[in-house]
N, CA and C of each residue as an Amber inpcrd file, in Angstrom:
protein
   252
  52.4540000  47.8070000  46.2200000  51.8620000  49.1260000  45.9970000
  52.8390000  50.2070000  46.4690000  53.2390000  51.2140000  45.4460000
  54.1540000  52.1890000  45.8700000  53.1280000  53.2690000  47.3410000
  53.7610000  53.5900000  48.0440000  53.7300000  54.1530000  49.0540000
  53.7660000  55.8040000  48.7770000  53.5440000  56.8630000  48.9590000
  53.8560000  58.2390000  49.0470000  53.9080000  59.0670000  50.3690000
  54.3780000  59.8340000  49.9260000  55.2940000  60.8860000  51.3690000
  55.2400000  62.3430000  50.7720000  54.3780000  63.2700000  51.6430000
  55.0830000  64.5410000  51.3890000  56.4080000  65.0160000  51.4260000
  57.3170000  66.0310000  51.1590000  58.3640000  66.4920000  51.2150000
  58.5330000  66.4810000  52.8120000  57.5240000  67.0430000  52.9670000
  57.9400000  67.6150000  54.7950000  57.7310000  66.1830000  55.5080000
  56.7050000  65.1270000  55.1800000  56.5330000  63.7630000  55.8360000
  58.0590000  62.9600000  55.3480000  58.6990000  63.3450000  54.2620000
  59.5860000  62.4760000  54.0260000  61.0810000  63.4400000  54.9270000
  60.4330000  64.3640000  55.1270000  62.1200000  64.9970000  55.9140000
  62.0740000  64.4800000  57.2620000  60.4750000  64.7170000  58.0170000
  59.7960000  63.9930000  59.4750000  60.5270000  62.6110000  59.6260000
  60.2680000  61.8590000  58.7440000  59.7310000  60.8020000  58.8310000
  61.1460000  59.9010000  58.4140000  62.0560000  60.3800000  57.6590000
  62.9190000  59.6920000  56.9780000  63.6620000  58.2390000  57.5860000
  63.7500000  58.4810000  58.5280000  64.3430000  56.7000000  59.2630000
  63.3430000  56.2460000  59.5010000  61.9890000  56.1520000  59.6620000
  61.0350000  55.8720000  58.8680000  60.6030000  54.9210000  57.7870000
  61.0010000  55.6040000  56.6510000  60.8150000  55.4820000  55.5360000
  61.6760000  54.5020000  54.7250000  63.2950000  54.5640000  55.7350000
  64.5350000  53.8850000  55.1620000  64.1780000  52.1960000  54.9740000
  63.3890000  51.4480000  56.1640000  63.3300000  50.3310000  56.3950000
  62.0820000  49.7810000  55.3790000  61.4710000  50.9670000  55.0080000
  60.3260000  50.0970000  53.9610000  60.8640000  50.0310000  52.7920000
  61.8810000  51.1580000  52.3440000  62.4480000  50.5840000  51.3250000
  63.2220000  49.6370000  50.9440000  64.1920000  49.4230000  51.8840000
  65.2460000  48.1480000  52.4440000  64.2980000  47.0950000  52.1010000
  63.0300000  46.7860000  52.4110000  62.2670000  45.8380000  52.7610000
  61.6960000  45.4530000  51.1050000  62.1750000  46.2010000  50.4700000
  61.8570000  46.4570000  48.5250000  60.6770000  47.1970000  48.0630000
  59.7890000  48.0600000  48.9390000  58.7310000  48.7880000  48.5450000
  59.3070000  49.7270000  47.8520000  58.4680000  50.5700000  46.8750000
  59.4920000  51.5710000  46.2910000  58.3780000  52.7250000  46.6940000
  58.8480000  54.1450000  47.0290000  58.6060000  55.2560000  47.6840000
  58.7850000  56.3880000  46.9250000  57.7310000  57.1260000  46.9140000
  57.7090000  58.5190000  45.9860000  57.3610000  59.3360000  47.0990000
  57.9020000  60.3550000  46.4420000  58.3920000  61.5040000  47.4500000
  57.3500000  62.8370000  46.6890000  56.6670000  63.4730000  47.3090000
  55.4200000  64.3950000  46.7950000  55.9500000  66.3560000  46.9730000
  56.3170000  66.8400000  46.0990000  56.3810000  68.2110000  46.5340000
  55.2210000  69.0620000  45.5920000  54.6850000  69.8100000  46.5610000
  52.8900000  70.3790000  45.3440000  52.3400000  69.4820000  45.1660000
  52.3970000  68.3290000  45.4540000  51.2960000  66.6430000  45.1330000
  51.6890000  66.1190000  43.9880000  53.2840000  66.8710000  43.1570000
  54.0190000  66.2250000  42.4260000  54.9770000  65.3020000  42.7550000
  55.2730000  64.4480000  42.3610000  56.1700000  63.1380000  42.2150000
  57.8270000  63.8410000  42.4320000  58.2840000  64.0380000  42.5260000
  60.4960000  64.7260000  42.2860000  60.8630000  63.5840000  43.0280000
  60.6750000  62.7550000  43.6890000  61.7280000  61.4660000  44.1450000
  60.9360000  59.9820000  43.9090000  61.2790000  59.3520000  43.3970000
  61.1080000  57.9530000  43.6270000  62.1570000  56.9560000  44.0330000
  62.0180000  56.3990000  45.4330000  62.9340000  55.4490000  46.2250000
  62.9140000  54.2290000  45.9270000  63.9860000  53.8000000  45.8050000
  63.8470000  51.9450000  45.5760000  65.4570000  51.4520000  46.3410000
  64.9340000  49.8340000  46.7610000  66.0550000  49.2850000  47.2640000
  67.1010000  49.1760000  45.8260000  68.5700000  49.6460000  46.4840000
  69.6080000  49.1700000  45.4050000  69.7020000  47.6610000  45.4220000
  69.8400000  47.2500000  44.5750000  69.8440000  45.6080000  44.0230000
  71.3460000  45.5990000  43.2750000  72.2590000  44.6450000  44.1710000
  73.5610000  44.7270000  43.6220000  73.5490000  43.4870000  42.5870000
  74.1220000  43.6620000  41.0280000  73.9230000  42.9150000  40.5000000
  75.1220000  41.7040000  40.6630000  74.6760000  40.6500000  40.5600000
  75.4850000  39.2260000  40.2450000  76.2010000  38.9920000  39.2230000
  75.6860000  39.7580000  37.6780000  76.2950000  39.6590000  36.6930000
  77.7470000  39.9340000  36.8080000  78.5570000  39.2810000  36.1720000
  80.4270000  39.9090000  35.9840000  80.5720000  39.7480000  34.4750000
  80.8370000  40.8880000  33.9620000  81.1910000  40.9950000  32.6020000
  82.4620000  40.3220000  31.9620000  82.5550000  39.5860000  31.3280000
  84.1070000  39.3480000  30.7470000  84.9260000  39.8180000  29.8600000
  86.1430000  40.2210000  29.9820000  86.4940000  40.6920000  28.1960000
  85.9530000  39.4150000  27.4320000  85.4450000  40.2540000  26.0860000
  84.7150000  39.4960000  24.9590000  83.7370000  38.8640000  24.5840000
  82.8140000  39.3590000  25.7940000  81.7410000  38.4550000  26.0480000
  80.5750000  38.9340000  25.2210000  80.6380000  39.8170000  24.0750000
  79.9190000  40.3800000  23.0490000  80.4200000  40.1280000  21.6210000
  81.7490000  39.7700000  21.6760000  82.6400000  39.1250000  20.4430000
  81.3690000  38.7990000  19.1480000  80.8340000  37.7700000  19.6710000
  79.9070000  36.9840000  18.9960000  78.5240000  37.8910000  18.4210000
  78.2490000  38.8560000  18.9920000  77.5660000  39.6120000  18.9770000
  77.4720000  41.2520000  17.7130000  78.9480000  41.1200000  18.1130000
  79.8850000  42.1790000  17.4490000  80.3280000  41.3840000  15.7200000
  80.5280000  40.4960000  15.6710000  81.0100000  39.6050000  14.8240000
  80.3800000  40.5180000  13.4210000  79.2550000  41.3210000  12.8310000
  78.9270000  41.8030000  11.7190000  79.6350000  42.8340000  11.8310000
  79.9890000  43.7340000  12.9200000  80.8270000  44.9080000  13.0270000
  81.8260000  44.7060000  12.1350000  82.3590000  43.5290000  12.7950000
  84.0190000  43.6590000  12.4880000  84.2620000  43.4410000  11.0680000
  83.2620000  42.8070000  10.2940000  83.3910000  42.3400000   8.8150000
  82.9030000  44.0270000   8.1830000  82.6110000  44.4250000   8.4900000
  81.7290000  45.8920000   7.6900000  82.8920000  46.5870000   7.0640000
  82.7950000  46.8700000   5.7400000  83.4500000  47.6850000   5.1650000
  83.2070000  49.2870000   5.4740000  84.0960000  49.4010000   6.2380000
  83.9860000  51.0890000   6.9640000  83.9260000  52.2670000   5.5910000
  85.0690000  52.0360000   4.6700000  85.2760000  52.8830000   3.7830000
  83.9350000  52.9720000   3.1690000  83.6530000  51.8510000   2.6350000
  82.0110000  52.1510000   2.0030000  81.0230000  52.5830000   2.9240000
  80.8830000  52.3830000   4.0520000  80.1430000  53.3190000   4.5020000
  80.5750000  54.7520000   4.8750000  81.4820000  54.9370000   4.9180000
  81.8560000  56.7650000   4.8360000  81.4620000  57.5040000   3.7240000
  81.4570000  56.0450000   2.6120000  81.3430000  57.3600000   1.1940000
  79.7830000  57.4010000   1.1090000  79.2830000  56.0360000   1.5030000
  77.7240000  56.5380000   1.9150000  76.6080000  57.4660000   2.2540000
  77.6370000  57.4030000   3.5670000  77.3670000  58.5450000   4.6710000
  77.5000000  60.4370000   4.3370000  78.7070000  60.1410000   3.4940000
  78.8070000  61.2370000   2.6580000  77.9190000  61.8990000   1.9360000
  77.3600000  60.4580000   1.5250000  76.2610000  61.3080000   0.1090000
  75.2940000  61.5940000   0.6050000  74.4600000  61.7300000   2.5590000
  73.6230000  62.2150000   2.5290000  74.2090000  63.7670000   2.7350000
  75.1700000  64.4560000   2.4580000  75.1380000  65.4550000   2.4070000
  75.5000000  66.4510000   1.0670000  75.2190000  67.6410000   1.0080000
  75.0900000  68.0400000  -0.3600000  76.9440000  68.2570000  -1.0790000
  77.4820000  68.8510000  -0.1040000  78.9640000  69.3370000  -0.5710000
  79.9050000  68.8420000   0.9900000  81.1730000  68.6950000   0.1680000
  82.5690000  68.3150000   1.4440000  82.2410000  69.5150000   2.5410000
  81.7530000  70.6990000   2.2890000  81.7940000  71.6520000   3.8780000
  80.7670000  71.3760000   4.3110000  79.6130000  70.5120000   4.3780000
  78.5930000  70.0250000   5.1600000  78.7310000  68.8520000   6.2590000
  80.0910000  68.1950000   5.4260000  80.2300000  66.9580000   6.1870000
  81.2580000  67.3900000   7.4370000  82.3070000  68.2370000   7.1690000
  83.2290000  68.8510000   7.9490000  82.4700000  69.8680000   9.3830000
């Protein structure tokens, strides 16, 4: 269950507040009984990207005839100074 904090309880209170988030609760911050902050623990990701690791993914890209789609793209417009 997210937690809430006034502005002034979250300025009071802030070391406080640090260890419940650490702890993974996530924390909204209230100014006028509106919402402007929501806190969450950073979560460092594990993922490591590789070159090419979308290759396979990309694979319809690379076959696409670009030229035909420019002249395509062209024709949704009425004249050459629309496209420019």
């Amino acid at each position: 269950m997210t937690q809430r904090f006034t502005y002034g309880e979250f300025e009071s209170r802030f070391w406080d507040i640090i260890p419940i988030v650490e702890a993974g609760e996530e924390i909204e911050i209230l100014k006028d009984g509106r919402p402007v902050l929501v806190l969450t623990k950073y979560l460092e990701s594990n993922v490591k990207v590789k070159p090419g690791f979308a290759r396979e993914e990309m694979s319809e890209w690379l076959n696409l005839d670009w030229d035909a789609l420019d002249v395509d793209l062209r024709g949704l417009f009425r004249n050459e100074e629309d496209w420019q």
